[in-house]
C-alpha positions in Angstrom: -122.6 3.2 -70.2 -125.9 4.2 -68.3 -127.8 4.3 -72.1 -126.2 1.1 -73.3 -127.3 -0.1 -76.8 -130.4 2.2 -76.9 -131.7 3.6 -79.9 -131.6 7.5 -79.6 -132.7 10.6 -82.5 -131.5 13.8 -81.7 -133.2 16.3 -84.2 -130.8 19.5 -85.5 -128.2 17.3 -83.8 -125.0 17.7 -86.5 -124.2 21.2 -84.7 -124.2 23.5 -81.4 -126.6 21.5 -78.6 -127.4 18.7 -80.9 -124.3 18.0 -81.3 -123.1 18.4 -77.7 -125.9 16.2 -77.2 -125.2 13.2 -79.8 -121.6 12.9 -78.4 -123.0 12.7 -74.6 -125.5 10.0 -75.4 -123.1 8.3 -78.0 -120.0 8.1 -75.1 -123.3 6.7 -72.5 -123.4 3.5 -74.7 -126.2 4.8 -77.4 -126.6 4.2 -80.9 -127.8 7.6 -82.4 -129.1 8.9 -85.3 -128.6 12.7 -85.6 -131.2 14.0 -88.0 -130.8 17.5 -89.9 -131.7 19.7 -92.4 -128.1 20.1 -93.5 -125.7 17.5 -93.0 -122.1 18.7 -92.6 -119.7 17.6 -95.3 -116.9 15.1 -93.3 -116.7 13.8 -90.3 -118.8 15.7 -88.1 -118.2 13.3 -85.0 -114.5 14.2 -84.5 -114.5 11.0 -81.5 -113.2 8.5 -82.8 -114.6 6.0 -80.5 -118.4 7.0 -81.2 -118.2 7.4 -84.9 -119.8 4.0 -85.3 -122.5 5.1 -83.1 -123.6 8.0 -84.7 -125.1 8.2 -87.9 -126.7 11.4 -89.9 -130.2 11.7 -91.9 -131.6 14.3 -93.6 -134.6 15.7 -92.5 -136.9 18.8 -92.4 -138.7 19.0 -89.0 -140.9 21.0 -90.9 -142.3 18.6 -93.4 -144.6 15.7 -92.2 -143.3 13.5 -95.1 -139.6 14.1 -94.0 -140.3 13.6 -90.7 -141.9 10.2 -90.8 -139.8 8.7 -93.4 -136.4 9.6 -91.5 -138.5 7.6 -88.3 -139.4 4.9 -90.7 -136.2 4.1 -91.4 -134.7 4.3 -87.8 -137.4 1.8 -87.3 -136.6 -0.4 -90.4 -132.6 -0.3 -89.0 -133.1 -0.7 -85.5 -135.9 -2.4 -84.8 -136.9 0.1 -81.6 -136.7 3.5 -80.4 -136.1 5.1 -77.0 -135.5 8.3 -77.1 -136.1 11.2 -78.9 -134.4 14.6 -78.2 -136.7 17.2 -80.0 -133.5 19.8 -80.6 -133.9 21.4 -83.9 -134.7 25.6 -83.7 -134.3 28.4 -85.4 -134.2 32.1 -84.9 -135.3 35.7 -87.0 -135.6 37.4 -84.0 -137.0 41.3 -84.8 -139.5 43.2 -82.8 -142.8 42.8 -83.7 -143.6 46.0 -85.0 -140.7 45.1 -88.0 -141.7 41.1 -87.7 -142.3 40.0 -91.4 -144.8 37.4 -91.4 -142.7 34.7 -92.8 -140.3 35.3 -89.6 -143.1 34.5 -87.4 -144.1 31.3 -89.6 -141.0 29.6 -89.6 -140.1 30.0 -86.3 -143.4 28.5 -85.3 -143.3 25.8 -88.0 -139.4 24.6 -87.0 -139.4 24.9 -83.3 -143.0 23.8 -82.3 -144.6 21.9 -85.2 -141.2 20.4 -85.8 -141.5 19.2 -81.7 -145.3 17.9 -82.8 -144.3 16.5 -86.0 -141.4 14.3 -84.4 -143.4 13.3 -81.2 -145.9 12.1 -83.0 -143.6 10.2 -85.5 -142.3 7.9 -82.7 -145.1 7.7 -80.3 -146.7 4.8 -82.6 -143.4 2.8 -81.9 -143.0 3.7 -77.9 -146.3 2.9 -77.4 -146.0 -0.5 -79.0 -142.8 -1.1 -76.8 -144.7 0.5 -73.5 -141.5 2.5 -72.9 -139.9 5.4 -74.1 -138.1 9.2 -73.4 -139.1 12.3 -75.5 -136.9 15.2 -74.4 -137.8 18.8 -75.7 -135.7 21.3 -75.9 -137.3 24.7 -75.1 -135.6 27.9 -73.6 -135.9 30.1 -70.6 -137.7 32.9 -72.9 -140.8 30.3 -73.2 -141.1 31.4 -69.6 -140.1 35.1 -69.1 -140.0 36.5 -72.5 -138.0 39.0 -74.4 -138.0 41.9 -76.3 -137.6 41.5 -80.0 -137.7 37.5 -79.8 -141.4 37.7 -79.8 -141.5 34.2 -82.6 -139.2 32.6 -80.8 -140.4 32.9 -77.3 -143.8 32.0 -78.3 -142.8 28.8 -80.0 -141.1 27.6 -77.1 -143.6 28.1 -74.8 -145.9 26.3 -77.0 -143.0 23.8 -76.7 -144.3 23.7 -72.9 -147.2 23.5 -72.8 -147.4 20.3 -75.7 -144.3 18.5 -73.1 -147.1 18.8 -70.3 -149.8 17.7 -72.7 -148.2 14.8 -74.1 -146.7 13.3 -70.4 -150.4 13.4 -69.4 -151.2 11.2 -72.8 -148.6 9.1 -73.1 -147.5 8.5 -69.0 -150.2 5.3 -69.5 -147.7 3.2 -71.8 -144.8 4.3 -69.4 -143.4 6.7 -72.0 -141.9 9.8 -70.1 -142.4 13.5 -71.5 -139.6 16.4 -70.0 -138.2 19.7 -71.3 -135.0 21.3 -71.1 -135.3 25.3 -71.3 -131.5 26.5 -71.8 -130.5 30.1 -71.0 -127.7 31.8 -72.9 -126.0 29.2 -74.6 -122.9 29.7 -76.5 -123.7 28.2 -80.4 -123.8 29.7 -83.4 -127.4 30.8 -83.5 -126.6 32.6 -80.4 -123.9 34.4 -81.9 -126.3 36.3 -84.1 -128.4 37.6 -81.2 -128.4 41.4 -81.5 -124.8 42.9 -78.9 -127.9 44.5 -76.8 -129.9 41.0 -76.4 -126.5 40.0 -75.8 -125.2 41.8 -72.9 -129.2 41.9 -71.3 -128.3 38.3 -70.8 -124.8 38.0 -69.6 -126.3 41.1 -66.9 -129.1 39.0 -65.6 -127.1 35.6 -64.7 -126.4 35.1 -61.5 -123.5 32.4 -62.1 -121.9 35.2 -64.9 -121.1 33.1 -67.9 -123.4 31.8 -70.4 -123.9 28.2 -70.8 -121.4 25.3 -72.8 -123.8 23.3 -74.7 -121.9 20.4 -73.0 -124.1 21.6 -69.6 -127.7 20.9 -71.5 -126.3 17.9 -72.9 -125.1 16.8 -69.0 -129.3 17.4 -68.3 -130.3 15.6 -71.2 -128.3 12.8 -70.2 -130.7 12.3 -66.4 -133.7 12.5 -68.6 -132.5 9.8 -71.0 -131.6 7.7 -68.2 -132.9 5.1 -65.6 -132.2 8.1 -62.9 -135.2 9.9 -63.9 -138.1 7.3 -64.3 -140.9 8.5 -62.0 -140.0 12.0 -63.5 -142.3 13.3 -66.4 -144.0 16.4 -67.6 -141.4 18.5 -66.0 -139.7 21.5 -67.2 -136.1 21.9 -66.3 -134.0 25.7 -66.3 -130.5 25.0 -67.4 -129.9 28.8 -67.3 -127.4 30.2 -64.4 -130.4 31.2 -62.7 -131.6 33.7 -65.6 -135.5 33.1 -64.8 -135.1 33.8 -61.2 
């Protein structure tokens, strides 16, 4: 129980890595709240021991409004927060020459305002407490690229640069600032990569498989935890040694 009554937010955490990641920090002792812009009808938690644990909201990463309010009433429940996993990402992958503007937009607008939008939502409270984790995830194409995922790429390695950016402003009031960048990870979004983006990734690991989300989730869980406290601003490759 190394995250033992903490108050954790996993955004896009009702499905794929969210998810993986709500159960992880749930069975650690934590009581989350997995924020999304759908919530699944039924149970979504299918453990029955972290049910009570985990609770769903409604929220559009997108929206400063949405954001806030969904924070606002973490806040108003729970009195604290400690960790925020900054999850929630979308793809429209296309090469750029066939990009449609919108594609680019909402890319940009989910995966890296969303990160902005929620960071800045709970920095007012961390700061106030002097402690706090925010954990980004971002993706090993923030670092090397990739052909027709021109959006995508870009907004997570703006995703980057704003984890480095914030550890330097927030390390002061002992609030620590770390991203994850997965490789091929097998979720749903993944699933409608292109068969060619596909098999370019499954050629370039060295360990030859694609991830579980359950092996982000197991990195998430040393961030989120007393094991990396003099750790911040860092950017960690859960990947099978795709970036090498």
């Amino acid at each position: 129980m190394r995250l033992k009554d903490k108050i954790a937010i996993v955004t896009g955490g009702c499905r794929g890595i969210g998810l993986a990641i709500v159960e992880k920090i749930a069975k650690e002792g934590a009581y989350v709240y997995a924020l999304d812009y759908v919530i699944p009808e039924g149970d979504f938690i299918k453990d029955g021991s972290i049910k009570d644990r985990v609770k769903a909201l409604q929220v559009d990463v997108t929206d400063y409004d949405s954001v806030t309010q969904a924070i606002e009433q973490v806040i108003t429940k729970s009195g604290r927060i400690d960790i925020l996993i900054n999850n929630a990402g979308i793809t429209r992958d296309n090469l750029v020459l066939r990009m449609k503007e919108e594609d680019w937009d909402s890319v940009i607008a989910t995966n890296l305002k969303g990160t902005y939008l929620s960071s800045k939502a709970v920095c007012r409270q961390m700061m106030s407490q002097r402690q706090g984790r925010i954990i980004n995830i971002g993706s090993v194409v923030g670092t090397i690229g990739n052909a027709g995922q021109a959006n995508y790429s870009a907004s997570k390695a703006g995703v980057i640069g704003l984890t480095k950016s914030l550890a330097k402003e927030f390390g002061s009031r002992n609030i620590l600032v770390n991203c994850i960048a997965p490789g091929f990870v097998e979720t749903e979004m993944t699933k409608k990569l292109s068969e060619a983006n596909i098999k370019q990734y499954l050629e370039n690991i060295p360990l030859n498989r694609p991830a579980k989300p359950a092996d982000v989730a197991d990195v998430v869980m040393f961030f989120a935890s007393d094991e990396s406290s003099y750790v911040t601003g860092q950017v960690i490759h859960v990947d099978g040694g795709l970036a090498i």
